[in-house]
C-alpha positions as CSV (number, residue, x, y, z in Angstrom):
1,X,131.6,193.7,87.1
2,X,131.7,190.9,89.7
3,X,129.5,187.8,89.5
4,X,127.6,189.1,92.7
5,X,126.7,192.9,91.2
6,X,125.4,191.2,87.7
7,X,123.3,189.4,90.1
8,X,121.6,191.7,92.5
9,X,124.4,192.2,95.0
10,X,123.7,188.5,96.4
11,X,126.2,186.4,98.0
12,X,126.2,182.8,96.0
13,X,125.0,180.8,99.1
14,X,122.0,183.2,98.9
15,X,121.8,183.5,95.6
16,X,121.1,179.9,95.2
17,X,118.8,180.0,97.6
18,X,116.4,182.5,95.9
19,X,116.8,180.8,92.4
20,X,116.0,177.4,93.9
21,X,112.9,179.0,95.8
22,X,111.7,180.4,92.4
23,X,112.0,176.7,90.5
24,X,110.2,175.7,93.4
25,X,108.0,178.2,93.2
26,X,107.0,178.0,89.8
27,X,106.9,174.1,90.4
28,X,104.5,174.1,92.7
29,X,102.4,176.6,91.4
30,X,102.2,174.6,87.9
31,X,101.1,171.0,89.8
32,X,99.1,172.3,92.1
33,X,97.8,175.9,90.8
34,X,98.6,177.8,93.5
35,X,101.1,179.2,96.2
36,X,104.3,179.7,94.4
37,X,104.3,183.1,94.2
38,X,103.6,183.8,98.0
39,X,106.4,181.0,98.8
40,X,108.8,183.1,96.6
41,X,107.5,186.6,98.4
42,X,108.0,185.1,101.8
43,X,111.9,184.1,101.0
44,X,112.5,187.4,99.3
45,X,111.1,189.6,101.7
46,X,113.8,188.3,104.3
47,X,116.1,189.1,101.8
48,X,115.7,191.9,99.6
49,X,115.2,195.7,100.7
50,X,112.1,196.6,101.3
51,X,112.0,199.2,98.1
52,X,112.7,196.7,95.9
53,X,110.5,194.1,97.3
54,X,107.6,194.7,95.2
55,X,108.4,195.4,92.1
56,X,111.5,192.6,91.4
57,X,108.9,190.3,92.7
58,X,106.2,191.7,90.2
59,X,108.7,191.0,87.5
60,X,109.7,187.7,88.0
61,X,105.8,186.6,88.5
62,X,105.3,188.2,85.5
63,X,108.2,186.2,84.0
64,X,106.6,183.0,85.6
65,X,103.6,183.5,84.6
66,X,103.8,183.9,81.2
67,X,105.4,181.1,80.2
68,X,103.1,179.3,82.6
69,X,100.3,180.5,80.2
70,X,102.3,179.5,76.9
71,X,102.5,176.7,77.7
72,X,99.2,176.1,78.7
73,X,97.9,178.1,76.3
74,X,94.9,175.8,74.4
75,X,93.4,174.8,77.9
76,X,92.8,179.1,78.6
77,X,89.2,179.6,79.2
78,X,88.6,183.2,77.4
79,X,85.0,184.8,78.4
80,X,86.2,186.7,81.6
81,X,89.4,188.2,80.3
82,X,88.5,191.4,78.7
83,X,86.7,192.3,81.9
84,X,89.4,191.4,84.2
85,X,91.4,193.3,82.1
86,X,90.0,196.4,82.1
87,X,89.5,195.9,86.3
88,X,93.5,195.2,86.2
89,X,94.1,198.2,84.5
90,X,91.9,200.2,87.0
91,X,92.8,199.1,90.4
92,X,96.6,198.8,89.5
93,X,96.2,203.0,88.2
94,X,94.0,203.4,91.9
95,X,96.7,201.3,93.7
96,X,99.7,203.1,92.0
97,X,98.0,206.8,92.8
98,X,97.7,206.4,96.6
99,X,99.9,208.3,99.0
100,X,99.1,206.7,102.1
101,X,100.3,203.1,102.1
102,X,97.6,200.6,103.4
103,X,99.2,198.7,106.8
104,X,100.3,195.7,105.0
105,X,99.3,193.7,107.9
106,X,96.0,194.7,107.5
107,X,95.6,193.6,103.5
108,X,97.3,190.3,104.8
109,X,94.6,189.4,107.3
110,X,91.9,190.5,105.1
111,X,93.1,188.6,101.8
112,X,93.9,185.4,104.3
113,X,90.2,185.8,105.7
114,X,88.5,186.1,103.0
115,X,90.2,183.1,101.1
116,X,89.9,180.8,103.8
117,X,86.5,181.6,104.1
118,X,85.3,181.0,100.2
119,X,87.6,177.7,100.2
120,X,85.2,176.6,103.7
121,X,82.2,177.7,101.8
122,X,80.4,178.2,98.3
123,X,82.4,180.9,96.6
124,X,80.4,184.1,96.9
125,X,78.4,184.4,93.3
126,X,79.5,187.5,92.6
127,X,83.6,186.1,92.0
128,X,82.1,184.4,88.9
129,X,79.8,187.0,88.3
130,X,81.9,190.7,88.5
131,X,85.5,189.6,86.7
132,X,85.9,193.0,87.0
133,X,85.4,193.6,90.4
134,X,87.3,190.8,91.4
135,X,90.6,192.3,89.2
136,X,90.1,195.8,90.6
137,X,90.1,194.6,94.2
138,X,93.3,192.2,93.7
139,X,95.5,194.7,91.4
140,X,94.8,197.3,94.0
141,X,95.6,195.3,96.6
142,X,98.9,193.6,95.2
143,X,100.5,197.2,94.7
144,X,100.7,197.0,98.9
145,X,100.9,193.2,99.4
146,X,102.3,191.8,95.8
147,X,101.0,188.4,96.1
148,X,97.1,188.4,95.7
149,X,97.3,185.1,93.0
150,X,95.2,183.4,96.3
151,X,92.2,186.3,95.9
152,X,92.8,185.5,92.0
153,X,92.8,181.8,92.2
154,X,89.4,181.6,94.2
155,X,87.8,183.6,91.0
156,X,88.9,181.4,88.8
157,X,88.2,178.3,91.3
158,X,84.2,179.7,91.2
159,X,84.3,179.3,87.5
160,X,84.5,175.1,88.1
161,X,87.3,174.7,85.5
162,X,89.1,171.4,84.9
163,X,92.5,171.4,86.4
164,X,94.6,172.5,83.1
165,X,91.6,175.0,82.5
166,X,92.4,176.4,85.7
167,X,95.8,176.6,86.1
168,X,96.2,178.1,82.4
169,X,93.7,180.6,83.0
170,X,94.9,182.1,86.2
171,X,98.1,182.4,84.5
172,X,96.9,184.5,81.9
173,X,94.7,186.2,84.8
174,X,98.2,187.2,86.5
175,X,100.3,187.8,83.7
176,X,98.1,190.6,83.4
177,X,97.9,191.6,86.8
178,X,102.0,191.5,87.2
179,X,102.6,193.3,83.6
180,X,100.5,196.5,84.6
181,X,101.9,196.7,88.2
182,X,105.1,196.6,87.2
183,X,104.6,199.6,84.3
184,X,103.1,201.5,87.0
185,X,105.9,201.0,89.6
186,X,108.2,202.1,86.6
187,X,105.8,204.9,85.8
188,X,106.5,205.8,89.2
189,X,110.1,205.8,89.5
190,X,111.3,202.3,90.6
191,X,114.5,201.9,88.4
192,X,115.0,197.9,87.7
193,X,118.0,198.3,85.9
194,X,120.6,196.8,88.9
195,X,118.2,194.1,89.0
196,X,118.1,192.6,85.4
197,X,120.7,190.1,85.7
198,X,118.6,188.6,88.8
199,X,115.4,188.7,87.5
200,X,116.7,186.9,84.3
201,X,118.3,183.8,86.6
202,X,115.0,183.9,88.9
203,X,113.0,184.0,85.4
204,X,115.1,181.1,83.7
205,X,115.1,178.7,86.6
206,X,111.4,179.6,87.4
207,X,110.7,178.4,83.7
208,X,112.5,175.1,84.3
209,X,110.3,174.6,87.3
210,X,107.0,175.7,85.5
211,X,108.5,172.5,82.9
212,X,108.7,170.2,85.2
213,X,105.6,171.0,87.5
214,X,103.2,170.6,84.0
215,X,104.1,167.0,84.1
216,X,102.9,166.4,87.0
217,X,100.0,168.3,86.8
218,X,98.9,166.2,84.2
219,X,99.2,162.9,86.4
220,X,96.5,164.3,89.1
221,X,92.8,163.8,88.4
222,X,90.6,166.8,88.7
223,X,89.2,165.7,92.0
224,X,92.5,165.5,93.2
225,X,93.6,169.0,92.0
226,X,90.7,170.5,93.6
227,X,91.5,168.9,97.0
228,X,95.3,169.6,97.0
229,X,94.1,173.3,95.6
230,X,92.0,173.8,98.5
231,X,94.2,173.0,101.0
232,X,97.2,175.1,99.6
233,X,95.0,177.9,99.3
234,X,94.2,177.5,103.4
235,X,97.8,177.3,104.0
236,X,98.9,180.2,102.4
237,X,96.4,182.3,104.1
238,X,97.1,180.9,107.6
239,X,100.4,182.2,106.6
240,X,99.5,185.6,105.5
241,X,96.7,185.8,109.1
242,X,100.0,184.9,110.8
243,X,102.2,187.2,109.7
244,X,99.6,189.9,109.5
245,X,98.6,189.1,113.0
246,X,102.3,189.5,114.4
247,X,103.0,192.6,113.5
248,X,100.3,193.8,116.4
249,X,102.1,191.7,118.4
C-alpha cells in the first residue's frame, strides 16, 4: 500500500496541509476556546469529497476533543451534562432520520445569526436554562453543517465559567456531540475504513496542538479570554453568513 492510500488518497503537499490545519486547529481552539473545528471544516471541505466530508470531520473533532477534555478534565463543570446528553442523543437520532437535507446555506446563515447576535447581546436565558434544548438543536443541526461548537460554545459562555472551566466543559459538551454523530453516520452506512490512517495523523497532530494551545491558555486572564472568545465567535459566523450568503449568489 502506498504512503498516499494509508493516508486518505492525499498528495503529501496536501497532506501536510490538512495535518498542519488540524494542530492549528486544535491550537487555537485550546487558547482561545473556540473556532478550530470550523477552521479545519473550511480547509477540508475544499478538499475532501463531499460524502466524506461529514463524517471524517466528526471523527477527528471527536478525536480533538477528547483529549482536549482529558486534559482538562478537573476544571469540567458537571450539572448540565446529563441533560445535554440526552438532547445529543435526540437531535443527532432526528438529524440522522431525515431524508430531505436541509440547504446548508441556510443552517450556515442561521447558526452565524444567531451567534453573533447572543455574542452583541445578553445570551438569551433559556441557553443556561434548557441544556437540553440547546444539544438537540446543535446535534441536529451538525448532521447538515458539522461544525455547530459556535451554537455550543455560546451555551456554555451563558453559564459565566472561568476560562479553563469553559474550555474543558465544551470539550466534554462536543465529545459528546461528535461520538453520537459519528455512530449514526456509521449506523447509516458511511464506511470509515479507507480513512483510518488519516484520521489517526489528523488525530495525533491535533493532540500536539491541543498540548501546546493549554499553555497558553493558561497565560490569559479570564477577562482576556472572554474578549478574544467573543471576537472569534463573530468571526467564525461572519464566515459561515458569508459563505451561506454566496451560494444565492
Amino acid at each position: 500500500m502506498s504512503i498516499e492510500a494509508l493516508f486518505g488518497g492525499f498528495e503529501p503537499l496536501v497532506l501536510l496541509v490538512l495535518l498542519a490545519t488540524s494542530f492549528l486547529g486544535s491550537f487555537i481552539t485550546v487558547s482561545l476556546g473556540i473556532g478550530g473545528g470550523a477552521l479545519l471544516l473550511a480547509v477540508m471541505a475544499s478538499l475532501l469529497p463531499p460524502v466524506a466530508l461529514i463524517p471524517v470531520h466528526g471523527v477527528i473533532q471527536f478525536g480533538s476533543n477528547v483529549f482536549r477534555a482529558a486534559i482538562l478534565f478537573k476544571h469540567t463543570y458537571w450539572p448540565p451534562f446529563v441533560a445535554f446528553a440526552l438532547g445529543t442523543g435526540f437531535g443527532a437520532a432526528v438529524g440522522g432520520s431525515v431524508v430531505v437535507n436541509l440547504p446548508p446555506a441556510i443552517v450556515q446563515i442561521g447558526v452565524g445569526g444567531f451567534v453573533i447576535f447572543s455574542v452583541l447581546s445578553r445570551p438569551p436565558a433559556w441557553l443556561s436554562r434548557l441544556p437540553f434544548v440547546t444539544a438537540t438543536i446543535s446535534s441536529f443541526l451538525t448532521m447538515f453543517f458539522g461544525a455547530t461548537g459556535v451554537f455550543v460554545a455560546n451555551f456554555t459562555k451563558s453559564l459565566q465559567l472561568p476560562r479553563e472551566r469553559h474550555v474543558a466543559t465544551h470539550a466534554g459538551f462536543m465529545t459528546l456531540q461528535h461520538v453520537l454523530k459519528v455512530v449514526v453516520f456509521g449506523i447509516l452506512g458511511f464506511h470509515f475504513g479507507p480513512w483510518i490512517g488519516f484520521i489517526a495523523a489528523m488525530i495525533f497532530t491535533g493532540l500536539l496542538g491541543t498540548i501546546l494551545g493549554r499553555q497558553v491558555l493558561v497565560r490569559i486572564g479570564d477577562k482576556g479570554f472572554k474578549r478574544a472568545l467573543d471576537i472569534i465567535l463573530v468571526l467564525v459566523s461572519l464566515r459561515l453568513i458569508w459563505q451561506g450568503a454566496g451560494s444565492f449568489l
